[in-house]
C-alpha positions in Angstrom: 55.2 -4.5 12.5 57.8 -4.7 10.0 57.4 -7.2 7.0 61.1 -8.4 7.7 58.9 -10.4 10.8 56.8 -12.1 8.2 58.1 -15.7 7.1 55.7 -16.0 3.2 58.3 -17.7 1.5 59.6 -21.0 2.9 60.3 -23.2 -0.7 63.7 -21.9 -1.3 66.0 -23.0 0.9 69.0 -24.9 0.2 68.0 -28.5 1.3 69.5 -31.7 -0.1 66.2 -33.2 -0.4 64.2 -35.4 -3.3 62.1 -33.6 -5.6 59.4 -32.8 -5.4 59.1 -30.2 -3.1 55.5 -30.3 -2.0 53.9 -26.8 -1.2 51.0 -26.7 1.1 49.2 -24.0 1.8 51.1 -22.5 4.9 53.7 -25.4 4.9 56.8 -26.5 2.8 57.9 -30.1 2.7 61.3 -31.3 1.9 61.6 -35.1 1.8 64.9 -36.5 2.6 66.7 -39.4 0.3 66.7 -42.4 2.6 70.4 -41.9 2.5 70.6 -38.7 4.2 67.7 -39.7 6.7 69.4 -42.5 7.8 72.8 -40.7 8.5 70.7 -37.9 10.1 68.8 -40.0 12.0 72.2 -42.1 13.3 74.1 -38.9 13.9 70.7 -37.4 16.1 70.1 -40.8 17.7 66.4 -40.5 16.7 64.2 -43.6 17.5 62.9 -44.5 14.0 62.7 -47.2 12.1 65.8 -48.4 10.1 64.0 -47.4 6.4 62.8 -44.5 7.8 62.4 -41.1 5.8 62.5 -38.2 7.2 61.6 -34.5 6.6 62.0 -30.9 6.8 58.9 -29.4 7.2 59.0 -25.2 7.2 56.2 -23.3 8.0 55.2 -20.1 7.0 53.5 -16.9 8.4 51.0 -16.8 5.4 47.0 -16.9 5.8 44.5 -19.4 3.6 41.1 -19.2 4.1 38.8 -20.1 0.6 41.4 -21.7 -0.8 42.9 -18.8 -1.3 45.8 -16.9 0.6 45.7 -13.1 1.6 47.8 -10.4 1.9 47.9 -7.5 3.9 48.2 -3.7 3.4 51.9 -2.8 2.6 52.5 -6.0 1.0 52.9 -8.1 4.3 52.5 -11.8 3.2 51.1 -13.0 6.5 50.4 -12.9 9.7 53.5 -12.1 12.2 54.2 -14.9 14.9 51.3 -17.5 12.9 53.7 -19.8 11.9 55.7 -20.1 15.5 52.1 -20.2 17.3 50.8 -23.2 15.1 54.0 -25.2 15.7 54.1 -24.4 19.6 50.5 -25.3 20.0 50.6 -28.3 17.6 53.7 -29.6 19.1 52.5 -29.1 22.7 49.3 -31.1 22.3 51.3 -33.9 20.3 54.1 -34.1 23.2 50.2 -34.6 25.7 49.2 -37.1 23.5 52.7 -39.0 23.8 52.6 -38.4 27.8 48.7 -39.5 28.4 49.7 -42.9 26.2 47.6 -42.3 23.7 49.9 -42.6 20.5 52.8 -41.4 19.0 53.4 -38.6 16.8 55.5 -37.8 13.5 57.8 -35.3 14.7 61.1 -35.9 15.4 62.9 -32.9 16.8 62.7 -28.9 16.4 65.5 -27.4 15.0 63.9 -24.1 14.6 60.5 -22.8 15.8 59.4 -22.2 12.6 60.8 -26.2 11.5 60.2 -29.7 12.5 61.5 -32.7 11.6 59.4 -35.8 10.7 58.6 -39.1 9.9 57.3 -39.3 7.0 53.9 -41.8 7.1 51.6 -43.9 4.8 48.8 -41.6 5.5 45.3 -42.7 6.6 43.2 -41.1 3.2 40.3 -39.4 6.3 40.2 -36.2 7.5 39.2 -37.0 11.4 36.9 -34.4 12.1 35.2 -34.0 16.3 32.5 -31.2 17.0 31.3 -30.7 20.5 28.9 -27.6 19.0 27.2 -27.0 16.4 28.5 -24.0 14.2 29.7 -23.3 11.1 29.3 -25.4 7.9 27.6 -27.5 10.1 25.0 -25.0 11.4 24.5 -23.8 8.1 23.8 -27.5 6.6 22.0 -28.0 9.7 19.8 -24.8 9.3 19.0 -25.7 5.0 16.9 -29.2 6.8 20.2 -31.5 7.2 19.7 -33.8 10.2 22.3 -36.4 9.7 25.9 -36.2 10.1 28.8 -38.9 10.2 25.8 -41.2 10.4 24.4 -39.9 13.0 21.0 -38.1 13.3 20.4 -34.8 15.4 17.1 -33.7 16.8 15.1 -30.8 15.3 15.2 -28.4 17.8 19.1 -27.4 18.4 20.4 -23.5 18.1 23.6 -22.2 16.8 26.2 -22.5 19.1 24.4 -25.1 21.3 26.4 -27.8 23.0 25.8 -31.5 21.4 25.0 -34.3 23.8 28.0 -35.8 22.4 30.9 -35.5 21.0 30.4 -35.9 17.1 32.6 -37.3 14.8 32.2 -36.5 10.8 35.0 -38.1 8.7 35.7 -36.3 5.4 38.1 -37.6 2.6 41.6 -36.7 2.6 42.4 -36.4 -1.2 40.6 -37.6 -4.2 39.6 -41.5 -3.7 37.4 -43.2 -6.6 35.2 -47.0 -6.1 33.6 -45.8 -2.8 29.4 -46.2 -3.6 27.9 -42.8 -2.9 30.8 -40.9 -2.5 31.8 -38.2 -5.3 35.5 -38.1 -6.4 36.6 -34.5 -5.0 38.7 -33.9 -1.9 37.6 -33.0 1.4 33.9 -34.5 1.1 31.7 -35.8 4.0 31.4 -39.4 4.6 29.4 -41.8 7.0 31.6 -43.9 9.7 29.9 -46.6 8.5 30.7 -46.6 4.9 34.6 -46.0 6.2 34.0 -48.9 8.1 32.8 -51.0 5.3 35.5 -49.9 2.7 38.5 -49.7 5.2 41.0 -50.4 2.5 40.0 -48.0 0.3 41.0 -44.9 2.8 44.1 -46.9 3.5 43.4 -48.4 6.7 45.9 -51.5 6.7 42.8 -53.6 8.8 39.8 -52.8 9.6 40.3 -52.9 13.3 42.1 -49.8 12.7 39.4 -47.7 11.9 38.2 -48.0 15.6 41.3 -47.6 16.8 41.3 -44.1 15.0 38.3 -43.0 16.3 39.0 -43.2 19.6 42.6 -41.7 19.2 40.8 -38.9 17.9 38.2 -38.9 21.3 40.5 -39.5 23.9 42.9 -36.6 21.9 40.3 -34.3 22.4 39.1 -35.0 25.7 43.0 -33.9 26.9 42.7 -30.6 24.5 39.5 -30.2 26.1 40.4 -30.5 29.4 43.4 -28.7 29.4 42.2 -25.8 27.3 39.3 -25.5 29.9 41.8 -24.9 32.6 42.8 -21.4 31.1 39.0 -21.1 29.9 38.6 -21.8 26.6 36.4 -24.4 25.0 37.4 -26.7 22.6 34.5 -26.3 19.9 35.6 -28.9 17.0 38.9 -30.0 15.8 40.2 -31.6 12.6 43.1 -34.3 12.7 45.0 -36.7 10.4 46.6 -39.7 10.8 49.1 -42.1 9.4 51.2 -45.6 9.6 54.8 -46.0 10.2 57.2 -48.8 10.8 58.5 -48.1 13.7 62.1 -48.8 15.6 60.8 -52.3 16.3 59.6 -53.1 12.6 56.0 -52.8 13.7 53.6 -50.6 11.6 52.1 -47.7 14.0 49.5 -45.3 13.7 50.9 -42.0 14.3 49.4 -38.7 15.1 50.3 -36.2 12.0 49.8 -33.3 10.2 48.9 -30.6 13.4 46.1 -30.7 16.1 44.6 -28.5 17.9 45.5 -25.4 16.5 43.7 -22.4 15.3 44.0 -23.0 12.0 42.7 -26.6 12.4 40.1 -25.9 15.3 37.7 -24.0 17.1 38.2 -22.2 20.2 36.1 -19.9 22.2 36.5 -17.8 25.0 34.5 -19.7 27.8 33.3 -16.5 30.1 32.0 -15.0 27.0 30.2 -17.8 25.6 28.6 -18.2 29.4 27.6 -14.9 28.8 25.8 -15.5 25.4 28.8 -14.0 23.3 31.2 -15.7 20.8 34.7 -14.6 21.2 37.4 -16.9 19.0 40.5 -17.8 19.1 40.7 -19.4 15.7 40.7 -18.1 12.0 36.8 -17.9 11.7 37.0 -14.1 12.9 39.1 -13.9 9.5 37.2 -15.8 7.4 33.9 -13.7 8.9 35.7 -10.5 7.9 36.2 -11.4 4.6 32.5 -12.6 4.2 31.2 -9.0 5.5 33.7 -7.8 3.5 33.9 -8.5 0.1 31.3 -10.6 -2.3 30.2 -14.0 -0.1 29.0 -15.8 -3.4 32.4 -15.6 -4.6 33.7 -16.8 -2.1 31.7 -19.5 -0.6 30.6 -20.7 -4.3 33.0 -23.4 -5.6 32.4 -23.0 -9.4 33.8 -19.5 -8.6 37.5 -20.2 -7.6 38.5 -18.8 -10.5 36.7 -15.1 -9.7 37.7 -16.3 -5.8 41.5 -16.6 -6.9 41.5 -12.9 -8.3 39.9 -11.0 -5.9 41.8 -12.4 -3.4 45.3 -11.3 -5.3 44.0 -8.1 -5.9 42.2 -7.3 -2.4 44.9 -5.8 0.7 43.4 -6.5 4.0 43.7 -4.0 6.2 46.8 -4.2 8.7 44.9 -3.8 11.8 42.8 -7.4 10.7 45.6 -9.1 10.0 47.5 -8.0 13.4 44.1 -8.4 14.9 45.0 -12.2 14.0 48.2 -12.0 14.9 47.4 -10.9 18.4 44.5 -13.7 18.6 46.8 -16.8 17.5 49.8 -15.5 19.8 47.6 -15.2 22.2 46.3 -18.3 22.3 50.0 -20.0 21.8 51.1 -18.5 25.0 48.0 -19.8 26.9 48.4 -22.9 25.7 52.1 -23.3 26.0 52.4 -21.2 29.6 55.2 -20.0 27.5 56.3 -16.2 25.5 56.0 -16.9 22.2 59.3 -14.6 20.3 58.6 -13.8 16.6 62.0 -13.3 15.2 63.1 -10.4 13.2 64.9 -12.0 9.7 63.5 -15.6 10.5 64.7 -16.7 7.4 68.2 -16.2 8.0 67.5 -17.9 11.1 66.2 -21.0 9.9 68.9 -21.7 7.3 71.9 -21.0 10.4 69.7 -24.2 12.5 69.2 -26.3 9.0 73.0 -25.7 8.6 74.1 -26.9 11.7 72.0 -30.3 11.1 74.2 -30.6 8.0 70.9 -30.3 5.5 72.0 -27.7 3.0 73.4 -28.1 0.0 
């Protein structure tokens, strides 16, 4: 497929935003003064509060996995149709939540398939992390002697894959926070539900209450994802979501849905005839990020005193095309399963995105 089908670069379009632009890893940001989100939001009739801010949020085509992003043979940037799957799925399962009552979300409308536009929220410092199976990290911690998680402590005789009892819930920090006993000062690090119960404040729950009131957003959310994703058999393995407050149209502070959910870049999803039959067959990035470990050095890149090494190697490696289309084919597969819908990746999407941006009156 062409490279013109790729989206890598999404930080330079014209927007009249504040600085500064935030880059994420497969998503640019471009906060709105409250001036122009206010006279966006009046002129689109969205149902936000009157101090709102709003956002452009772009995503991209490109792939991270270690931290680090990869590029394919010929110079292709990413993976074609990634970016348009994530948003479709995400989106989707946000529009569920909404319609099953379970909360709002942060996006406002879609001008593009590849753009959303958002409430910006006071977010909840917690990565809000569900496993139904153990695998991954978790296996692997499980396998070294680790029996507790989240709290909570598993028996000794589970086996990769296996189904828990229960659905398990491991909070992780979101960003650095400092003045939390026993936890180290470095993003993304387990944490007991009891210790975010007992210093609330400190992951910037606005009362206490709230923590529970996350948790079971992030149950019930993945008892619909579940559920629905067993209906075109898949199973939902483990997910990752993230929350946050706004003050809504009624001046109430809300906890919203954010980020994305349910995607395969934030979750597991296997095919549920194969695992029946003893086989793994994803719908997620681990196949990627299993390629690149039977690939190239696994110390480097599971070591985290080794970014540095991790960083180079990954700007001087070219995955082969057929792996990264061999993603491509996985994620858009999995989009139009979810959605019921074709999922179109568009030839010059960048041209594309600034004609809808322009007709919301957003570029400079």
């Amino acid at each position: 497929m062409p490279e013109l089908h790729v989206l890598s670069e999404t930080g330079d379009f014209p927007i009249r935003c504040e600085e500064p632009i935030h880059h994420g890893k497969v998503r640019t940001v471009y906060t709105l003064s409250l001036e122009e989100s206010r006279k966006l939001a009046g002129a689109r009739g969205f149902s936000v509060g009157a101090d709102a801010q709003l956002a452009v949020m772009v995503i991209s085509d490109r792939i991270s996995a270690f931290e680090c992003h990869w590029v394919a043979e010929g110079e292709m940037a990413g993976v074609p149709g990634k970016g348009a799957a994530l948003n479709a799925i995400a989106a989707h399962w946000f529009q569920r939540f909404k319609e099953s009552g379970l909360g709002n979300h942060h996006i406002v409308d879609i001008p593009h398939p590849l753009v959303w536009i958002v409430q910006k929220a006071r977010p909840i410092m917690m990565e809000a992390i569900a496993r139904q199976y153990i695998t991954g990290s978790m296996w692997r911690a499980y396998q070294k002697g680790k029996r507790t998680f989240g709290g909570q402590t598993l028996s000794d005789d589970l086996t990769k894959n296996q189904r828990l009892d229960d659905l398990l819930l491991t909070p992780s920090t979101k960003g650095i926070l400092s003045g939390i006993p026993g936890v180290p000062e470095v993003d993304d690090t387990p944490v007991p539900r009891q210790l975010v119960r007992e210093h609330w404040s400190a992951f910037a729950f606005e009362q206490p209450e709230h923590v529970a009131q996350v948790e079971e957003m992030l149950r019930q959310g993945f008892a619909v994802i579940s559920k629905e994703l067993d209906g075109v058999d898949q199973i939902f393995v483990d997910t990752k979501f993230e929350f946050g407050y706004v003050t809504n149209a009624a001046g109430d502070s809300e906890i919203l849905y954010m980020d994305e959910v349910g995607t395969p870049d934030s979750s597991r999803m296997w095919d549920k005839s194969a695992y029946e039959q003893g086989e793994i067959v994803d719908y997620c990035k681990e196949s990627f990020r299993q390629f690149l470990l039977e690939t190239l050095d696994r110390d480097i890149l599971t070591t985290g005193s080794r970014i540095e090494e991790r960083k180079a190697m990954a700007a001087q490696y070219r995955v082969p095309l057929d792996e990264m289309m061999d993603v491509s084919n996985r994620y858009r597969y999995i989009a139009e399963q979810i959605t019921g819908q074709p999922l179109t990746v568009e030839e010059r999407p960048h041209e594309a995105i600034q004609d809808a941006l322009a007709s919301y009156g957003l570029l400079r």
